[in-house]
DOVO-551905 format. One record per residue: y, x, z of N, C-alpha, C in turn. Coordinates in steps of 0.1 Angstrom, whole numbers, padded with zeros to 4 digits, always signed. Layout:
residues N
YXZYXZYXZ ...
//
This chain:
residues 243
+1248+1418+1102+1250+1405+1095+1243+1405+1081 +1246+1414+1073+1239+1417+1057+1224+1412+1060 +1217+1420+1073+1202+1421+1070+1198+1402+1069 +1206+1399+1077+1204+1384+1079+1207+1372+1066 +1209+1381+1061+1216+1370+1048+1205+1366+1040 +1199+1373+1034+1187+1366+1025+1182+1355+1033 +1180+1355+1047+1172+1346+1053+1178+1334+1051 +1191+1332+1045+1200+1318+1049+1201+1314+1036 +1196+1322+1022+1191+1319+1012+1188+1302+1010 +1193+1294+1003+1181+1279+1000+1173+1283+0991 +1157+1278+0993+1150+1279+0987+1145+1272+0981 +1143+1272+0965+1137+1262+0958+1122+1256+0962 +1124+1240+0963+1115+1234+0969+1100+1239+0962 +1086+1241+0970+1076+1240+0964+1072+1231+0952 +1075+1222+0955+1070+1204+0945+1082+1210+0932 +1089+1213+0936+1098+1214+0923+1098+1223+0915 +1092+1237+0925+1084+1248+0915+1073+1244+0904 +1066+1237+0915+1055+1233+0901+1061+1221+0895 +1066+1215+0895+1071+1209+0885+1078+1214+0871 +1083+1225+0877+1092+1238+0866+1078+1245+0860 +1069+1243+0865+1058+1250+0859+1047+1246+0847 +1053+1235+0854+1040+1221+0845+1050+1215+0835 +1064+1218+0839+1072+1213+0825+1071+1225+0812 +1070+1239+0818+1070+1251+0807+1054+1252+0802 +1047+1246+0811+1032+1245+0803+1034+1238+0790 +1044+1220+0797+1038+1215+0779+1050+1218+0767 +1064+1224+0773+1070+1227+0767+1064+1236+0757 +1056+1247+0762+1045+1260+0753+1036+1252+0747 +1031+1241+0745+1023+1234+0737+1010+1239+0745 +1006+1240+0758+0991+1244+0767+0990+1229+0766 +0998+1219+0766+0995+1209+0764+0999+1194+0757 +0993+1188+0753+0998+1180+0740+1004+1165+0751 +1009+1158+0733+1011+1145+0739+0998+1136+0737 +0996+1130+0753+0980+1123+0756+0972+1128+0758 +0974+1142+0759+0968+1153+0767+0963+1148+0784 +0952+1149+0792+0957+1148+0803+0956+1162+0810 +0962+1162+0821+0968+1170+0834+0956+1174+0841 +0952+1186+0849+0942+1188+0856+0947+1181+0868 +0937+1177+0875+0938+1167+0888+0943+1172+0896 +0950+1166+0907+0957+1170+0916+0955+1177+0925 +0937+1181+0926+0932+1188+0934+0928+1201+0928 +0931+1199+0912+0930+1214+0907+0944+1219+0905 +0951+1213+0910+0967+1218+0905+0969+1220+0922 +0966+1217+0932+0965+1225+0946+0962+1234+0945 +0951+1239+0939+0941+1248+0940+0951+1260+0933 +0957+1257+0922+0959+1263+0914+0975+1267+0917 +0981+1261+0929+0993+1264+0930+0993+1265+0947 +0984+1267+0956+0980+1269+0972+0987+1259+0978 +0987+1250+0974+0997+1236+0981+0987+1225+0987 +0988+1215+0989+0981+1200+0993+0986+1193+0986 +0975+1183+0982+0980+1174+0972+0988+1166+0972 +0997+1166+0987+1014+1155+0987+1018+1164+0977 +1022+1172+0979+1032+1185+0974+1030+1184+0958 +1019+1185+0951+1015+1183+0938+1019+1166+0935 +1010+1157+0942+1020+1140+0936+1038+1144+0940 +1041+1151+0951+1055+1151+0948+1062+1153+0934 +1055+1169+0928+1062+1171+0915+1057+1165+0900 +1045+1161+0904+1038+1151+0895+1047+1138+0889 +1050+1127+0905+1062+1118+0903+1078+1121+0897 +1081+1138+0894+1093+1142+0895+1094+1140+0879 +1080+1147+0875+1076+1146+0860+1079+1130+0848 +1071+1124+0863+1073+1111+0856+1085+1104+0854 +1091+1108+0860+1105+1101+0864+1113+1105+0846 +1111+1115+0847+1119+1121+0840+1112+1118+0821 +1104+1113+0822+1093+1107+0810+1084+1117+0807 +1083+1127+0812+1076+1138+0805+1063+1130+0808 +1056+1128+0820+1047+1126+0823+1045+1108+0826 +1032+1105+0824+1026+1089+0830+1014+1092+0835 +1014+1080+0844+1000+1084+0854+0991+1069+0848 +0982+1075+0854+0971+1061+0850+0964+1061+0863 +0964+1044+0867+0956+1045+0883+0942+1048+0881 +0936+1058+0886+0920+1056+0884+0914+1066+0877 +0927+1074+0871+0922+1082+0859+0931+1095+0857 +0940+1098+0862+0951+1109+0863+0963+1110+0856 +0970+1119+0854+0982+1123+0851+0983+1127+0833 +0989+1120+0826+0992+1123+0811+1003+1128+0806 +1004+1133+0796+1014+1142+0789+1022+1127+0779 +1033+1127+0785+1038+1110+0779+1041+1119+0762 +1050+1129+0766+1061+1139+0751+1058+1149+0752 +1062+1155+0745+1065+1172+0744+1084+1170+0740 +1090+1182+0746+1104+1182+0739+1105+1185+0723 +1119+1175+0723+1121+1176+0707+1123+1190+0700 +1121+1194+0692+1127+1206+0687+1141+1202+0676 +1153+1209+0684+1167+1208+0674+1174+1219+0672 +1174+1223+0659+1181+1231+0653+1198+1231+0654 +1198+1245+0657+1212+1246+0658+1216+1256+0645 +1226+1252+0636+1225+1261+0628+1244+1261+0620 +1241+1265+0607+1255+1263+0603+1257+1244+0596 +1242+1238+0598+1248+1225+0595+1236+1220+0607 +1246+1211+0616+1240+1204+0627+1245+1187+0624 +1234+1186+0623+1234+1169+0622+1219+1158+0627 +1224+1153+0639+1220+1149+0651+1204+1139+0642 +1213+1125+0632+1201+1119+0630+1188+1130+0619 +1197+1134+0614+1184+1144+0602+1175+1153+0610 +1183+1161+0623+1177+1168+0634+1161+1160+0635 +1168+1150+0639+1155+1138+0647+1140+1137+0641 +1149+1133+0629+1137+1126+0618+1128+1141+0614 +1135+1151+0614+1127+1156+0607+1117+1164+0617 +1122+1160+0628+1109+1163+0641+1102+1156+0642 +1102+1144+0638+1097+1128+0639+1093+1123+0649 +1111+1122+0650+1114+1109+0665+1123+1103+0661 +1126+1090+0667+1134+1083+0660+1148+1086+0669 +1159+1087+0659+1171+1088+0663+1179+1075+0667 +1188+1075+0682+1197+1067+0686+1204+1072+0693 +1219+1067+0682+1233+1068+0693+1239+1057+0702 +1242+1058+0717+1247+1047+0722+1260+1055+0725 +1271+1041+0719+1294+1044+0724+1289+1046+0739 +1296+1054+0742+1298+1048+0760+1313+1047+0756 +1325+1048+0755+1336+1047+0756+1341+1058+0743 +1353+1055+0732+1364+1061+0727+1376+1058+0732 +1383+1066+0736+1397+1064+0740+1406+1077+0735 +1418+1074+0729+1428+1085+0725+1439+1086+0738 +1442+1101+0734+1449+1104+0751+1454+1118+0744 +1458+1127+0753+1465+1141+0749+1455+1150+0752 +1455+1165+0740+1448+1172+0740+1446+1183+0757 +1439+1185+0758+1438+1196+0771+1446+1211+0763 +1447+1218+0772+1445+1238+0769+1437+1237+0759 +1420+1234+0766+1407+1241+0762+1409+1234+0742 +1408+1220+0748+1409+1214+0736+1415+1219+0723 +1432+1217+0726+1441+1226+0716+1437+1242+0711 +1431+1245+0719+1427+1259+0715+1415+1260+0702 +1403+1249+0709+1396+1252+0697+1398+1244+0686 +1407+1230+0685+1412+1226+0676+1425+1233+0670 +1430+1243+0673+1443+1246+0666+1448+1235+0664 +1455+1231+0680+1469+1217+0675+1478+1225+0692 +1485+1220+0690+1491+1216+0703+1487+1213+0717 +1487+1215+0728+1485+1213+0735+1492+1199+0743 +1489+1185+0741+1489+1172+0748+1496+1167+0735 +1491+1171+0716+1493+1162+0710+1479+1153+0709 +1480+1139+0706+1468+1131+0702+1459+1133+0699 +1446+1131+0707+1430+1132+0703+1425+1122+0703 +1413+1122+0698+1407+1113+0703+1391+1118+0709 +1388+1111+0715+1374+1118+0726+1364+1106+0726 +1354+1109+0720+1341+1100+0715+1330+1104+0731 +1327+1094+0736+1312+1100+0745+1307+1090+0746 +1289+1091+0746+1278+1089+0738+1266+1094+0745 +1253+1086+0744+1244+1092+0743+1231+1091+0735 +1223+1107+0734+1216+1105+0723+1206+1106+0728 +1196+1096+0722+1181+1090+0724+1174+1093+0713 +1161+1100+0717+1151+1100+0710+1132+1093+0708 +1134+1085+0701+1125+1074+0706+1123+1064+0716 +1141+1064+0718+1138+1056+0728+1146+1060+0746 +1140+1072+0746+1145+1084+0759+1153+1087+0755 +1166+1090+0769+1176+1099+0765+1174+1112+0764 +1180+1118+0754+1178+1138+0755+1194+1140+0759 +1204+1137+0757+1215+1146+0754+1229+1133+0758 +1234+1136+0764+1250+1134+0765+1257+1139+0761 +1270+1134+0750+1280+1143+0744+1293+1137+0748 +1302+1149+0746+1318+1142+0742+1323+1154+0727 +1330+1146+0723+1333+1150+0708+1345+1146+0708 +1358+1158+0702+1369+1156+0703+1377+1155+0686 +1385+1153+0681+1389+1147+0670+1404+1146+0670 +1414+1158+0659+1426+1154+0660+1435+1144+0656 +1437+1134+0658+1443+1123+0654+1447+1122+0644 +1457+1137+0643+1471+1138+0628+1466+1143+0621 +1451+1147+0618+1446+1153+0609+1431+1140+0602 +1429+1128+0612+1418+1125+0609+1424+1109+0613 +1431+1104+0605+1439+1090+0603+1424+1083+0605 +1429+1072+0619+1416+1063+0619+1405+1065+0624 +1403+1074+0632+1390+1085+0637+1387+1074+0648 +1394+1073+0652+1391+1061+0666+1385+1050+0657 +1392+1044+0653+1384+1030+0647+1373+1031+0643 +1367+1045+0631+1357+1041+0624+1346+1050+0636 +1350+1053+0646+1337+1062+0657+1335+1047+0662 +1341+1040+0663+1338+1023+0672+1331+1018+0662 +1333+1018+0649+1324+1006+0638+1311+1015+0638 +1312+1029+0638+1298+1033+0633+1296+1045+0646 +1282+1045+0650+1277+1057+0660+1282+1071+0654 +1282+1069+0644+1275+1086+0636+1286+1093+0634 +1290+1105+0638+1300+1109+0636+1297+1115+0622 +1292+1115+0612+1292+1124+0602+1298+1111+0594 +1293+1099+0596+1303+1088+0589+1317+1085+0591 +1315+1087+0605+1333+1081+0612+1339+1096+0600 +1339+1109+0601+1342+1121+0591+1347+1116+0576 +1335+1112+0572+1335+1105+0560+1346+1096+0559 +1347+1084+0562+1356+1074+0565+1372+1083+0566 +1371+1092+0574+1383+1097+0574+1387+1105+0565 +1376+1111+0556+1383+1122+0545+1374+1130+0544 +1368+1136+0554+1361+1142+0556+1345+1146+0549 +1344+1153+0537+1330+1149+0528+1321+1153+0539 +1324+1167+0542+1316+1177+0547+1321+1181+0556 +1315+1190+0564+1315+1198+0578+1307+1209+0581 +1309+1222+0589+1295+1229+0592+1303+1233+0604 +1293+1239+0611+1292+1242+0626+1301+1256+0623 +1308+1260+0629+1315+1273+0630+1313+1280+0639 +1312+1277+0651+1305+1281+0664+1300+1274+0675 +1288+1280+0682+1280+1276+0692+1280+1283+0699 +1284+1277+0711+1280+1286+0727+1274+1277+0738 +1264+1279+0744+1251+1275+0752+1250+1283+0764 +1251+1269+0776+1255+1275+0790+1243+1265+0793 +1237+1274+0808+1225+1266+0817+1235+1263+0826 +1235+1247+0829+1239+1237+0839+1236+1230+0847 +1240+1226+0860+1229+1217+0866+1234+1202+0866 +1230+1191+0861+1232+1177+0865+1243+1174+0876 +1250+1166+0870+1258+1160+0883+1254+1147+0883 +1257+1135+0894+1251+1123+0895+1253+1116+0887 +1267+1116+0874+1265+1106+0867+1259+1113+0852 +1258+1125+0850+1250+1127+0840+1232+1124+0844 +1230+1129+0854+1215+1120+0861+1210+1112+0858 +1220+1100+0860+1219+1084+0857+1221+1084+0844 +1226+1086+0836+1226+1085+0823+1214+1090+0813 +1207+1105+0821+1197+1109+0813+1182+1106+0826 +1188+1098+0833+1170+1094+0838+1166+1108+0844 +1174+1113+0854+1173+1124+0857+1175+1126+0870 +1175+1138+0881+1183+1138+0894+1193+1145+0894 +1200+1142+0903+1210+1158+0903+1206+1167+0907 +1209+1178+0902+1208+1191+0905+1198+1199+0893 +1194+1188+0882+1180+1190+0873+1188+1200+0859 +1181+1209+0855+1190+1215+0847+1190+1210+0837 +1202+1213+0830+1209+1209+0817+1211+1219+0809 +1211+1217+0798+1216+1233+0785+1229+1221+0780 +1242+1228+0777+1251+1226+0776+1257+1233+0763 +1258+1227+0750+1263+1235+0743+1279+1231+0739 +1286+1240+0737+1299+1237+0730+1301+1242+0717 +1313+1234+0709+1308+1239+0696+1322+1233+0687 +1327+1243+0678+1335+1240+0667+1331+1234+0653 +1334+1223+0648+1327+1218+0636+1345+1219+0625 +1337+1225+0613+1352+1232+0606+1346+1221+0592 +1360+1219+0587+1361+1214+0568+1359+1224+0561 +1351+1218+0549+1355+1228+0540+1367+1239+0538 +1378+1235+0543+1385+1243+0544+1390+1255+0556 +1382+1249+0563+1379+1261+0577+1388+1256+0586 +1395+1242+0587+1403+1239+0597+1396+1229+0603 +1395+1233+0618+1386+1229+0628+1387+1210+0630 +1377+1204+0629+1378+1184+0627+1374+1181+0640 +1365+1189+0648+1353+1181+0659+1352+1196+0667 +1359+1194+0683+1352+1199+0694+1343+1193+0701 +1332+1197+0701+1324+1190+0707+1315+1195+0725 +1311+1186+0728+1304+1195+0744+1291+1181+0743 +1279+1187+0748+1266+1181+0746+1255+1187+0754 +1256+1177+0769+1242+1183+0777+1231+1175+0774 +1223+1185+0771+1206+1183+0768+1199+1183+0778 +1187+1175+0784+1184+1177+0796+1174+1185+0791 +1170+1195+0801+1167+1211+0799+1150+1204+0794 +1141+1200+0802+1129+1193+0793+1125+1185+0788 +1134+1179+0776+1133+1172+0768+1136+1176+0753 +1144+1186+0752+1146+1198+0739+1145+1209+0737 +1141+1211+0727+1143+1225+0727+1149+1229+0717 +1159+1240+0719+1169+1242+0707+1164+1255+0702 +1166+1255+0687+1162+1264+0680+1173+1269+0668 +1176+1283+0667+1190+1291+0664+1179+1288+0647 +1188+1283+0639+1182+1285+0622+1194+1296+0617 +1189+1307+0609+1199+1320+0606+1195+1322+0595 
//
């Protein structure tokens, strides 16, 4: 039975290999934005397929914005991923700008409810006293890169729900609440695969990888304000450790 097992293995689709291929090309800068793509018949060539197989992961590209086609004339480089620093100060719109893309946050829902385990733990409260849980997504230029949820202790941050509803930004709703300042205390970064409604949300399929980071944001005084969780779709950013 063992010898048999690799065989029952699933194997990642052809079309989607090279699609994984041609996204690390322009991810590496082999290719720019408005760059175009070698033709479909040199990307057979170059990967032993038929050119369904190649427009298969060609369309997979597009879907996803990386790529646009032109009838008549071939396949273009729409983006390159953003580059976002992760560091001891993370802050989403300055991230943007200073890549130069334009930053946007869309509410999808605030609602206050009781803390989880996970939650209470890295917030140091209680486990099922008052939170509140911000989720959101973040656009750059336009495209989505990133879905978050961001968590907030109530008894510590008077108002947090109201001013996350008047303003996107969490570094304002902070402010509004007391909050001058903030820095990141810890990051941890897990590879994920899409589920269907993160998909829909980042223009994506399921199963398409995600980088997932989780993360403690502390006060000045080192008591934890903001748990946060934030999937990135895997070719659209690229995160970068500042030390």
């Amino acid at each position: 039975m063992s010898d048999m097992a690799p065989m029952n293995r699933k194997r990642t689709p052809v079309w989607q290999a090279i699609a994984t291929a041609l996204r690390a090309d322009i991810s590496e800068g082999r290719y720019q934005p408005g760059d175009q793509l070698p033709t479909e018949v040199q990307l057979a060539a170059r990967f032993g397929v038929n050119r369904h197989t190649v427009r298969h992961a060609l369309s997979h590209l597009v879907e996803g914005g990386l790529v646009r086609t032109r009838r008549g004339s071939g396949a273009f480089v729409a983006s390159t991923p953003t580059d976002y620093p992760i560091g001891e100060r993370v802050r989403f719109h300055e991230n943007l700008l200073a890549a130069g893309r334009r930053p946007e946050k869309r509410v999808l829902d605030v609602d206050c409810r009781a803390a989880t385990s996970g939650e209470a733990r890295a917030l140091e409260i209680d486990e099922g006293v008052p939170v509140c849980a911000y989720h959101g997504l973040s656009l750059a230029d336009g495209a989505p890169i990133a879905l978050f949820e961001s968590v907030f202790p109530l008894d510590r941050l008077e108002g947090i729900d109201r001013h996350l509803t008047e303003t996107s930004s969490v570094t304002e709703a902070l402010a509004r609440a007391g909050v001058a300042d903030y820095t990141r205390a810890s990051t941890r970064l897990t590879a994920v695969l899409a589920d269907v409604t993160q998909a829909l949300h980042l223009h994506l399929r399921e199963g398409d990888p995600l980088l997932r980071s989780t993360s403690v944001n502390v006060d000045a005084t080192g008591q934890p304000v903001e748990y946060g969780r934030t999937w990135f779709a895997g070719d659209r950013v690229t995160l970068t450790l500042e030390v």
